[in-house]
Structures are given as C-alpha cells and as structure tokens.
C-alpha positions in Angstrom: 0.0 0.0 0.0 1.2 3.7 -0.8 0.2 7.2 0.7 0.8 10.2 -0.7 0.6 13.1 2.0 1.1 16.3 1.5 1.8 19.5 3.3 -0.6 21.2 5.4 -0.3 22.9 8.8 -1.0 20.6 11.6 -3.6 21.6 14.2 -5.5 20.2 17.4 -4.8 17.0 19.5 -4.1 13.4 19.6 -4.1 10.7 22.5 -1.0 9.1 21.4 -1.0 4.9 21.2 0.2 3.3 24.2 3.7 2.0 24.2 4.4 -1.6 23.1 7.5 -1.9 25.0 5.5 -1.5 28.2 3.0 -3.9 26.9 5.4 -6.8 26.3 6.1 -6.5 29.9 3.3 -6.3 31.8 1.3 -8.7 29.1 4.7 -11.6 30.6 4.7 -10.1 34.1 0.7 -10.5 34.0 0.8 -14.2 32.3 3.1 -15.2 35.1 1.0 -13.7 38.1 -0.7 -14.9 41.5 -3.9 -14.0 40.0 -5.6 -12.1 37.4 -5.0 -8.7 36.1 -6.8 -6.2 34.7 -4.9 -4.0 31.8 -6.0 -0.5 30.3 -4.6 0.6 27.1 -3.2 -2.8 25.5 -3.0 -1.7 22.1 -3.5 -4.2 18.3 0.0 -3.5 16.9 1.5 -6.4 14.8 3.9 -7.1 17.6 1.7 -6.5 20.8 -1.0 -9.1 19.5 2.2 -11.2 18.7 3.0 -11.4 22.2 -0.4 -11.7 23.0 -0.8 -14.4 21.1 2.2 -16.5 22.2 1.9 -16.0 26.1 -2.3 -17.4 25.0 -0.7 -20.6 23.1 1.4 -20.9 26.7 -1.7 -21.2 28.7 -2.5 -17.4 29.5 -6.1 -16.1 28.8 -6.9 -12.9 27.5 -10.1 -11.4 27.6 -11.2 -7.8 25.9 -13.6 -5.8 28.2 -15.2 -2.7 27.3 -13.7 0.8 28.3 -10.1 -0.4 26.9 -9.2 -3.0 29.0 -7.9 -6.9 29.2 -8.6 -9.0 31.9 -5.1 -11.1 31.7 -5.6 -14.7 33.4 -1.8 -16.3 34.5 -0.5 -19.5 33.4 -0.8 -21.8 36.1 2.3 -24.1 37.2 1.0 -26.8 40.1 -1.8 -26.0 41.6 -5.5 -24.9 39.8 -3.9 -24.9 36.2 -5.7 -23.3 33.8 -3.6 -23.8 30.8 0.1 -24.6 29.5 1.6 -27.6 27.3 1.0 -31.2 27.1 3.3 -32.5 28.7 4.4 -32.8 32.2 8.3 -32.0 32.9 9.7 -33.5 36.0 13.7 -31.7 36.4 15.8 -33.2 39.0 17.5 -30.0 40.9 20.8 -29.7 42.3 20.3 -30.3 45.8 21.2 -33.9 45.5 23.3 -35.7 43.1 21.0 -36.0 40.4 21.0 -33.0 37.2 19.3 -34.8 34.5 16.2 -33.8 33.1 13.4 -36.4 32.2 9.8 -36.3 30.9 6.2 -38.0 32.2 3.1 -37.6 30.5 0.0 -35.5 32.0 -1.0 -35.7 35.0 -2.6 -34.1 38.2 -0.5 -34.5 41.4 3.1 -36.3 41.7 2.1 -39.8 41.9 -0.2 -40.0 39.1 2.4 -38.0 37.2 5.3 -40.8 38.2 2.7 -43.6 37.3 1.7 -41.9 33.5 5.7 -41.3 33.3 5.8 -45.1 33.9 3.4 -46.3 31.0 4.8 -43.6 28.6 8.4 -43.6 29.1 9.0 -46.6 31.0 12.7 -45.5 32.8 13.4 -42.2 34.6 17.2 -41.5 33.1 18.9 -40.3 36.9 22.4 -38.8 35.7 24.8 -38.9 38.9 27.7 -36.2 38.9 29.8 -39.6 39.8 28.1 -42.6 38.4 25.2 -42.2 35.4 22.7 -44.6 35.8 19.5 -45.4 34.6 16.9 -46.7 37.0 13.2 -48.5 36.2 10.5 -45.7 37.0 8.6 -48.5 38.6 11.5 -49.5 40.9 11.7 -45.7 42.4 9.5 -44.7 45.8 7.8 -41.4 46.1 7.9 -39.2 48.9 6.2 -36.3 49.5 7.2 -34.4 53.1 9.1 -37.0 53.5 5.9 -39.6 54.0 4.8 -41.6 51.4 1.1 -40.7 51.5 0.2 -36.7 51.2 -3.3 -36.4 54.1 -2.8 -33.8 55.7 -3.5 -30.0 53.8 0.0 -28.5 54.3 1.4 -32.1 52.1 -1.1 -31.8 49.5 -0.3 -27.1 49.4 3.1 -29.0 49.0 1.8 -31.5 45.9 0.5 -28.6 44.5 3.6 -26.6 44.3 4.8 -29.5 42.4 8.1 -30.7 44.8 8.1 -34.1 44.5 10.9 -36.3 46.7 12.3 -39.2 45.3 15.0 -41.5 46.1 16.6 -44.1 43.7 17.3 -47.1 45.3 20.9 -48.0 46.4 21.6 -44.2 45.3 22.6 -43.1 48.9 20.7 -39.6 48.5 17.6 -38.5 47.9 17.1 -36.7 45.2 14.5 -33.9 45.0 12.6 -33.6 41.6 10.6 -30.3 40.9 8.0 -30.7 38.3 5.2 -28.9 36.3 2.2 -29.2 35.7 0.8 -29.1 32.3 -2.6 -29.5 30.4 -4.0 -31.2 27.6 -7.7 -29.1 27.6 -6.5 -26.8 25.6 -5.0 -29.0 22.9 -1.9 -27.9 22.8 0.6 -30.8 20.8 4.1 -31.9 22.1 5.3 -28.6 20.9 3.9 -24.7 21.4 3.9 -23.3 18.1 4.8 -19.5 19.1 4.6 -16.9 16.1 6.6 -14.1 17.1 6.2 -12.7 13.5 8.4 -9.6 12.8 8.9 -8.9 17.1 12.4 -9.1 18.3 10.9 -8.2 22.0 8.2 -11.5 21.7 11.1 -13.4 20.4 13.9 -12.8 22.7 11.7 -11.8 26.0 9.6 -15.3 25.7 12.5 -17.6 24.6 13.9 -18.0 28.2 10.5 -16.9 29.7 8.8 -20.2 28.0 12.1 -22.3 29.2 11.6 -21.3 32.7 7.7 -22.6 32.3 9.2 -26.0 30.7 7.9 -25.3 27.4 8.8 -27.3 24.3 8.4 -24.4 22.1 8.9 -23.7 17.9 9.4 -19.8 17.6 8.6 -19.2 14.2 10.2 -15.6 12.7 9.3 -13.8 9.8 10.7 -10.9 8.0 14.7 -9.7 9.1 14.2 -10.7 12.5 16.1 -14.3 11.7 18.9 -12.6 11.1 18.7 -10.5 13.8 21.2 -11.2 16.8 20.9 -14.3 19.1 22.9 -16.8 19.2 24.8 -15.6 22.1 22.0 -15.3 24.0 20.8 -18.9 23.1 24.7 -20.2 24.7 23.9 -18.4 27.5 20.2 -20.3 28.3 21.7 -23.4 26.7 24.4 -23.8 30.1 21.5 -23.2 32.2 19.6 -26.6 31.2 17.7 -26.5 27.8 18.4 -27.0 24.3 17.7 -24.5 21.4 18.2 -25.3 17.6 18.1 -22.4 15.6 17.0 -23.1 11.8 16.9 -20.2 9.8 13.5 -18.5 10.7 12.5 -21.3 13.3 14.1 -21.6 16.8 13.1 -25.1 18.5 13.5 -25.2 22.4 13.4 -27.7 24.5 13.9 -28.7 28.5 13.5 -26.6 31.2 15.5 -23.5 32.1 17.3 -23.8 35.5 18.5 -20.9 37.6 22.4 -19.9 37.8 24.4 -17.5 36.0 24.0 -16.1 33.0 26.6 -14.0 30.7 25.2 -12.5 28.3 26.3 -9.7 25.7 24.9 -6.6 26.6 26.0 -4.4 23.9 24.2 -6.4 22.0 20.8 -5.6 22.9 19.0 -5.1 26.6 16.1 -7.3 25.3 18.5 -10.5 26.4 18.5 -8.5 29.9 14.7 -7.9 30.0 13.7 -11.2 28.8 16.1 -12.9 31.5 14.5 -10.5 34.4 10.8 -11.5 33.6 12.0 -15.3 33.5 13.8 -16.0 36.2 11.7 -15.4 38.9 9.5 -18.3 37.1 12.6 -20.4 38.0 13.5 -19.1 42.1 16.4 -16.6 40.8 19.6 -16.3 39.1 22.6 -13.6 38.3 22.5 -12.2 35.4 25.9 -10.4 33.8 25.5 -8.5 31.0 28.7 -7.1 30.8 30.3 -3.4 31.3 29.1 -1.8 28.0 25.8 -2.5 28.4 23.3 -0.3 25.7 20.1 0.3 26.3 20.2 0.1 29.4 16.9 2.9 30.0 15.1 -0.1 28.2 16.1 -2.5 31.6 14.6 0.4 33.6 11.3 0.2 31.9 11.3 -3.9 32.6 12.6 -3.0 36.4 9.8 -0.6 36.4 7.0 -2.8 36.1 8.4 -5.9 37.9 8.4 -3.3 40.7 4.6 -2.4 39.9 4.2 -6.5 40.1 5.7 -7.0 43.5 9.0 -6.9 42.7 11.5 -5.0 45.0 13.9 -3.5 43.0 17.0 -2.1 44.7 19.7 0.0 41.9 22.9 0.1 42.8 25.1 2.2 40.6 24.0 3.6 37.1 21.0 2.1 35.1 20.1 5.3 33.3 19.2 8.6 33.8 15.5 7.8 33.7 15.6 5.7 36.8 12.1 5.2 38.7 11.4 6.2 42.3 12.2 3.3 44.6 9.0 2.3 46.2 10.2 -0.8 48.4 9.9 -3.8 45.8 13.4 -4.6 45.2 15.5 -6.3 42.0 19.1 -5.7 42.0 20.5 -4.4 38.6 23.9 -3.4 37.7 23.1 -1.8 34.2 26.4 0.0 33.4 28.6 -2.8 33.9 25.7 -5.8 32.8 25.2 -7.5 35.9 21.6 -8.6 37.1 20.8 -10.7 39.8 17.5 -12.3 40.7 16.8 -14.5 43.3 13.4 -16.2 43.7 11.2 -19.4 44.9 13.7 -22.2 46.4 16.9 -20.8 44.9 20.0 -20.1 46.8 23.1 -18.9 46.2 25.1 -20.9 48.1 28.9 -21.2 47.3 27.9 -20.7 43.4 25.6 -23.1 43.5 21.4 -22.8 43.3 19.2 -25.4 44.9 15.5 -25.0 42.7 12.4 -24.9 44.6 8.6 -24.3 43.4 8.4 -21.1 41.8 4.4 -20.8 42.1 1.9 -22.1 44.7 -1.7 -22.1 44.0 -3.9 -19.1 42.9 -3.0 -16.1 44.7 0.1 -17.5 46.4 3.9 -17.2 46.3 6.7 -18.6 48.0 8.9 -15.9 48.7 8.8 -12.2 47.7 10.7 -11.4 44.6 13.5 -9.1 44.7 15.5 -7.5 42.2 18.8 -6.1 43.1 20.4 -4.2 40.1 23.9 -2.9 39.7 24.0 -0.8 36.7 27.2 0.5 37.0 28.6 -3.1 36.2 26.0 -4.7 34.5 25.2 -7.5 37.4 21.7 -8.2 38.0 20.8 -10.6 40.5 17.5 -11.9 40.9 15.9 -13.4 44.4 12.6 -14.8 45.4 10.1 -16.2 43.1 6.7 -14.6 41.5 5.0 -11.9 40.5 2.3 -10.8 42.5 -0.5 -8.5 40.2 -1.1 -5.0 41.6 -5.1 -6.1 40.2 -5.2 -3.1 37.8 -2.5 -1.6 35.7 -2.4 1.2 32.5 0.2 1.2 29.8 1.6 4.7 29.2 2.1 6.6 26.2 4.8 5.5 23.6 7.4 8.1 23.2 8.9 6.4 20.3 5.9 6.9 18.0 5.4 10.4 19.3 8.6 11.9 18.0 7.2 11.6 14.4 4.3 14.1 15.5 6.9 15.8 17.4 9.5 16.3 14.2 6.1 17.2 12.0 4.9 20.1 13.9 8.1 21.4 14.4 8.0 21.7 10.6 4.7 22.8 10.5 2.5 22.8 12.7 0.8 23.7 16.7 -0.4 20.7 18.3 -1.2 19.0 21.9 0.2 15.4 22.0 -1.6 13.8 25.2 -1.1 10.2 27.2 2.6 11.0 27.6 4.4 10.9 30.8 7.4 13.4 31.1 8.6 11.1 33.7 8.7 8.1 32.1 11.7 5.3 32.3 11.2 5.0 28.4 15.0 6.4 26.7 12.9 8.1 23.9 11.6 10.9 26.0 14.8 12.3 25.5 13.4 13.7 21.9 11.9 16.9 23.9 15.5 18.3 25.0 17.6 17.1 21.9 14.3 19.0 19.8 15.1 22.0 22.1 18.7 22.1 22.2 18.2 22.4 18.4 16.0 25.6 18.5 12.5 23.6 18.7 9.9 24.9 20.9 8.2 22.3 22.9 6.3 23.0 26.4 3.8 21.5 28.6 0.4 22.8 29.0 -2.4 21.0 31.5 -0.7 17.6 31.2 -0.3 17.6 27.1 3.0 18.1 25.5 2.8 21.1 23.0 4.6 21.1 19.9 5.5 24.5 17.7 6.6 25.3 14.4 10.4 25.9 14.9 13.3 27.1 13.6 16.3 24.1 13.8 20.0 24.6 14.2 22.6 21.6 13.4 24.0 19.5 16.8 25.4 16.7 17.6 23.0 13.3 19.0 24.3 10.2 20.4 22.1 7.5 19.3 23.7 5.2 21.8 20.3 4.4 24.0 18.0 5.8 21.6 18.0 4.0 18.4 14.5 4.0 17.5 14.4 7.7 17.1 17.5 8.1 15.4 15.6 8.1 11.7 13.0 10.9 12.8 15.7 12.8 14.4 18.0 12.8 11.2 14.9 13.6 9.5 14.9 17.1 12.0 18.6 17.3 11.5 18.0 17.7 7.4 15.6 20.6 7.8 18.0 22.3 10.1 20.6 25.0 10.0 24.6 23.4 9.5 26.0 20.4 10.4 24.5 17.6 12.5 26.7 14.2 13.5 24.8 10.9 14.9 27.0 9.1 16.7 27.2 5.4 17.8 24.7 4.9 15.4 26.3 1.2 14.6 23.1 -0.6 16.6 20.6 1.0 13.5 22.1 -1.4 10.4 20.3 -4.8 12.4 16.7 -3.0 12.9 13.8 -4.1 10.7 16.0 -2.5 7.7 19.2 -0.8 8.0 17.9 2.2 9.1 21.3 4.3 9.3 21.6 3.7 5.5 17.6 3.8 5.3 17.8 7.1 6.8 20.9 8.3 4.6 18.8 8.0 1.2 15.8 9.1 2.5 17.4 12.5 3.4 20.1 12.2 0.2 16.5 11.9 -1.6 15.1 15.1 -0.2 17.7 17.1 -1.2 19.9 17.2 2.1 23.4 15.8 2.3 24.7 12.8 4.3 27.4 11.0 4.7 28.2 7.8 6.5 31.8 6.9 8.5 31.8 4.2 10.1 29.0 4.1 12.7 28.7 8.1 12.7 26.0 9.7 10.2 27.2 13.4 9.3 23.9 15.1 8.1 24.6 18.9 6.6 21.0 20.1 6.7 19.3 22.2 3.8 18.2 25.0 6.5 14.6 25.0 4.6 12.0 23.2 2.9 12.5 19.4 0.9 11.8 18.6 -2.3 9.0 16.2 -3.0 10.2 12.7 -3.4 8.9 8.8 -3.2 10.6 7.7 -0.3 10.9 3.5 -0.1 9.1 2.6 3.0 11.8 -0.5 3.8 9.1 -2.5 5.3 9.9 -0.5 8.1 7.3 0.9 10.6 9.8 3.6 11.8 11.1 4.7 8.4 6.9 5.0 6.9 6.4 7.2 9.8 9.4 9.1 9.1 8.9 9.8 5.7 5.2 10.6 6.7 6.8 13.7 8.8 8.9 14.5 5.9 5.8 15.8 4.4 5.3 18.6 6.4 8.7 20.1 5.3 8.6 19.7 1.7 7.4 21.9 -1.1 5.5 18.8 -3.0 3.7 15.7 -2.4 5.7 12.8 -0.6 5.0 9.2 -2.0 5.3 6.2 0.6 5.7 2.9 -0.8 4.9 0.2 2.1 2.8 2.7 4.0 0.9 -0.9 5.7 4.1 -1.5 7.4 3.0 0.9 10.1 0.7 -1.9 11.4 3.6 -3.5 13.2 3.7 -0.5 16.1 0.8 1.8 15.1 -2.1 0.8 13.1 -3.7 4.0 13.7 -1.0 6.0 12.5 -2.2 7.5 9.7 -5.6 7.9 10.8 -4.1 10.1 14.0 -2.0 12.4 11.4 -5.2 12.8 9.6 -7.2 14.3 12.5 -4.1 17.0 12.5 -4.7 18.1 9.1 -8.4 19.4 10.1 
C-alpha cells in the first residue's frame, strides 16, 4: 500500500497509542502472576498481538472488556492450572546428586504423574555427577514431606507446588525432583507453536520466559528478524539446562531453564537483559551479567519498572540510566552500566555458586517468597531473588514516546499541536526527543498535562544514538531541515533493525535534497536550513522509516510518495488515521 501526504499545517490534538514496549512487559509479568490482572490501554500492533498471542498458546487467557481494558488470566504451574503444554516436565534439581532432566506424560499430582511417566516412558534417566545410571521408574518410591502418603493440607499445598521427593534405590541420596504441571484441555501438541512474527521483543523476552515454564516451544520468525542477533543469547540459556536449535527463521527449544548465572552480551541488545528479568523469577532466581558496556540500558529500567509495579522490590545500585524510577520498596538488584543482574526467587539459593531450585508458584494467589531484584547498573550485574509476581489487580500502559517523535518532528515543521497520554517522567529512553528538539532551537512545552509542539526554527547539533535508536531516523529527518552540520553518533546498533535504518535514513534524506554522509558508525547530516523537495521515499518495510517519511511531508514543497505505508501496522495501526485528525 502507498500514501501520498502532502503539506498542510497541523492543528488540534491526539491521545498518542500506548507504548508496546511496556506492553510486552506487563502482558509476561501478567501471564506469570498470582492471580488475574486487569490492563487499560493494550494496544493491536503487529507485535503486541504477537505477544499476545504466544503467552495465550502458553496457557494465558486474555479477555477484551469494554472501556479499553484486558482482563489477563496467568499460566498456572502446580496448583488450579488453567492452561500450559502437554506434557508434564519433572527436572531433577541440584540439591542432590542428580542433574538430568526427564519427561512424564500429563497428570494431576506427583504420583499420578510418576505412574503416567511409567506407562509412557518406562525409565526415569537419573544422571549422577559420579556414576550415570538409569533406573526403572517403577522401581523408584515417592515421597512427599518425606511420608509416602500426602493427608494432611500443608502435604497436598506442597503437591500442588509441584516438589516431589524421590529417592533411587541404592543411590545413597535422595534426590528432590521439581515438576510442572501441564494440560492437555486446551489442545496444545508436544510442541507450542509461538509466532513471534516480525517482534524481536516476543522473540527474545519469551525464549527464556517459555524455558523457565518448561515449554517445548517452535518460535517461528518472519521478515529480518532471523537474522537479527541471538545466538549468544541462546549459549547463554543453553548452560543453564535447555536446548535451542536455531534453523533459519524457526528456533526449537526444549527442557526446562534452570536458575544460575548467565553472561550475556549486553552491547548487543538489553532485550536478552529484559527477557532474563521476567523469567527468572519463574525459576526461584539467578545472576545475570550482562557485561560493562551494556546499551540500552533505559530499556532495563522500563522492565525494572513494572516488575516493581508486580511486586518486585527492585533495589539500583550504581547507574542504570538517567531515567531511573522512584524506589517504592519492591526490590530487584540491577547493575546496568557494567551488565550484571541478579535475581533471586522461589527455592533458589546462592550458596557457594551453586542454586538449589524450589517451586516457583503455589496455587492461585500464592507465592513462595517475595521477589527481589537487586540491580547494579554500573557493572551490568543483576541478580534476581525470590520467586513470582504478585499483580497489583489493575494496571495502565503509558504513552509511547517512540511513535510520538514523528508528530513531534512534523509540527516542528509545521504545525501547533497537543500530544496527550505521555508521561514526562517516564523510564522510556525516547523521551529524551523533547530536549535534543530543544537544544536544536525547537519549541516544545507542557500545557495542562499535554505536551505542546510548535513550528520551529532548527539549528545543526550533535546526537548520540547510543540508548535511543528507535528515534535516530526521525531525528535525522529534523537534522535535514535544520541549519549546518548535525553528527549521529554510535549509530552502529541501527544497520540490524527491521532494515538498516542508518543507510535507510541516509537515502531518505540524500533523496530530499539534504546531504549525508556515512563513517563508520557516525551519520554526518549537513542540513538544507529550509524546505524538501518532494520525493517517493521506499518505505523499507519498516514501521519507523513509513512514519518518518510521513513527517517528511510537512517540510517539503510537494507531495511525498510512501511505498509500504501498511508497514506501520507492526507498532501503530492507527497512525495515519491520527496524522489525519491533525490536518483538520
């Protein structure tokens, strides 16, 4: 689909969309509650509804209610399930000798899982650290409390937290098996088909997120994500008990994820951060060390921000950005600038380097432990205690900076607008468009809780994309327009977007009649100080680069073609629909 739009002096107001980085959050953190929660402002983006969908084929339910909101029903693990995948994984933990992993088939409590294990896979495969040995299922005797029957409420609150004792015979330990529950009613196969489509955050936050539930999982990409960075982060999951296979746009997993350390590259992308955050508390904890040169590490804050709205304790130590949230006694520990973060949940225990796994979810309602964060940004260590996420009952998802900038950069050409639903104080990086808009000459205030927006005069400057890639296209796009010389710098993360944006956004302003040039990961934009030429601008199948070139209109002196305009769908269907009622 193309749009032509051309230029026209923008007036009135617009509620912007809510953002979808908060929403991939708080949909996981929801899905993994004590009990239901009730969402305003979930929005139908391409990869909201991804996530959406994915976290449903994993057992959560989501149900539409008038008014905006969701009513988001958790996955359960043990107890009252109302959802998940077919079949049951019972993971032998470290306390005692044994570290393999085996597979029964469904059932409801321990012994009818050992007993459906027995018909369907005959031998429970008991790994020793000194002697590997295999041992007939039906040879092995359950404990539960340490009795073999479960009467009494606080054993069968145990059952249902699915800890399970058993002890091979002649093994001289007992062995403590943890195991999770799993459900056939919803007719989920042996493997959770999870389409992440075009989402790098569904991908990458519910890779280790489904591990920790003990999902065998085919994540299905489409588009550039494939060759979008991973396989570092799938070595680091893979030493921590599960097995990925990456095959061109599918990524098998299998086992269950266990809790420990986890290095992980940083620089690469905060998502691997994120994603590790929301699952480890699924697992009882684990450290997470994402290195000194950490980027994005505002993004961490936003996924520390609602953890701590979920019942989290976060406690930051050191520098995580400069949009850090007000502690509020929920704790996670996060050491953004040097990559470390730890988190400690459920039965896990740093003792000596070593966790011992517990039950990371009790019934409905119930956790084991509260869930603490504690978060050295400084050095990137994050370390992650205490297991669950307990729902605050009713939450809202903020504005999206990111997709406000374009009607930012477009009044500044042209226009006088109120851009409402944005928080000044929000964790998101992008917010940081209102003083790089200013220190260029833009005028930008705030009148009765609406951001205002005027036409503007732009002087050259120099940006550091380093945090704040997703913005980087619309601010070149400003930097064009301007007055002398602009320099991007650290722009190197653009090239493995959904296109290469930093060349993306070097035609599209070569195109308009401004001059660029590109050294090494530095864009040097000499602006035109006035008005582009009309053009057709190549959309790139890029959501960010359509908007872009939509704002381009408002600063040209003819019509501005956009091929691809659909592609807007993936973070704001509405977009061009909203720029309309601006043009009234």
């Amino acid at each position: 689909m193309d749009r032509i739009i051309k230029n026209t002096f923008l007036r009135g107001s617009v509620s912007v969309i809510s953002s979808k980085s908060a929403a991939h959050r708080v949909m996981i953190c929801a899905a993994a509650a004590d009990k239901k929660t009730r969402v305003y402002g979930l929005n139908n983006s391409a990869d909201v509804v991804a996530t959406r969908q994915c976290l449903t084929a994993l057992g959560a339910e989501f149900k539409d209610e008038s008014g905006g909101y969701c009513t988001v029903t958790p996955i359960r693990f043990g107890g009252n399930p109302t959802g998940g995948f077919s079949n049951r994984s019972i993971t032998a933990s470290s306390r005692a000798n044994i570290t393999s992993v085996s597979k029964g088939e469904n059932g409801r409590n321990a012994e009818n899982a050992i007993a459906s294990a027995q018909a369907g896979i005959k031998t429970l495969e008991a790994v020793f650290i000194n002697s590997p040995q295999s041992f007939p299922i039906s040879d092995l005797r359950i404990k539960e409390n340490g009795r073999t029957n479960a009467d009494s409420e606080t054993e069968e609150r145990a059952r249902s937290s699915g800890i399970v004792n058993i002890t091979p015979p002649n093994a001289g330990a007992e062995t403590e098996i943890s195991e999770r529950e799993n459900n056939t009613e919803n007719g989920c196969g042996a493997s959770v088909i999870l389409n992440c489509r075009e989402s790098g955050s569904t991908l990458r936050f519910l890779l280790p997120f489904a591990a920790a539930l003990g999902a065998d999982a085919e994540f299905r990409t489409e588009g550039r994500l494939s060759e979008r960075p991973i396989y570092g982060f799938i070595g680091a999951l893979e030493k921590n008990g599960v097995k990925i296979v990456k095959n061109g746009g599918v990524v098998s997993l299998r086992g269950v994820l266990s809790g420990g350390k986890f290095a992980v590259d940083g620089s690469v992308s905060s998502q691997f951060v994120s994603g590790l955050l929301m699952a480890l508390p699924c697992v009882g904890g684990g450290v997470i060390d994402a290195g000194k040169n950490a980027e994005s590490r505002g993004y961490v804050d936003i996924t520390l921000g609602i953890m701590e709205k979920f019942g989290v304790k976060i406690v930051r130590g050191g520098d995580l950005s400069d949009c850090a949230r007000k502690n509020t006694g929920k704790s996670v520990a996060a050491d953004g600038k040097n990559g470390d973060y730890t988190v400690n949940g459920g039965g896990f225990n740093l003792r000596g380097g070593n966790f011992e796994a517990g039950p990371a979810f009790e019934g409905e309602g119930k956790n084991n432990a509260e869930c603490s964060v504690v978060a050295d940004g400084r050095n990137g260590i994050y370390t992650v205690s205490g297991s669950g996420f307990r729902s605050p009952g009713e939450i809202s998802i903020e504005g999206d900076w990111s997709n406000a900038a374009f009607f930012i950069v477009a009044a500044i050409f042209n226009g006088n607008i109120i851009l409402n639903n944005l928080d000044l104080n929000s964790a998101q990086p992008d917010r940081e468009i209102v003083n790089i808009i200013r220190r260029m000459g833009g005028k930008i205030s705030l009148k009765n809780g609406g951001v205002v927006v005027k036409k503007s005069a732009l002087e050259g400057t120099e940006i550091d994309a380093q945090g704040i890639p997703d913005i980087i296209p619309v601010l070149s796009l400003a930097a064009g327009a301007a007055k002398g010389r602009t320099t991007v710098v650290n722009a190197g993360r653009l090239r493995i977007k959904e296109c290469d944006r930093l060349r993306a956004s070097a035609d599209m302003l070569n195109a308009l009649g401004a001059k660029t040039e590109i050294l090494g990961d530095t864009l040097v934009i000499d602006g035109i100080g006035g008005r582009f030429r009309g053009a057709v601008l190549d959309g790139h199948n890029d959501h960010r680069m359509v908007m872009c070139a939509a704002a381009a209109a408002f600063n040209s002196d003819g019509p501005i073609e956009i091929t691809g305009a659909e592609a807007v769908g993936k973070s704001y269907p509405d977009f061009f629909e909203d720029l309309e009622k601006l043009t009234k």
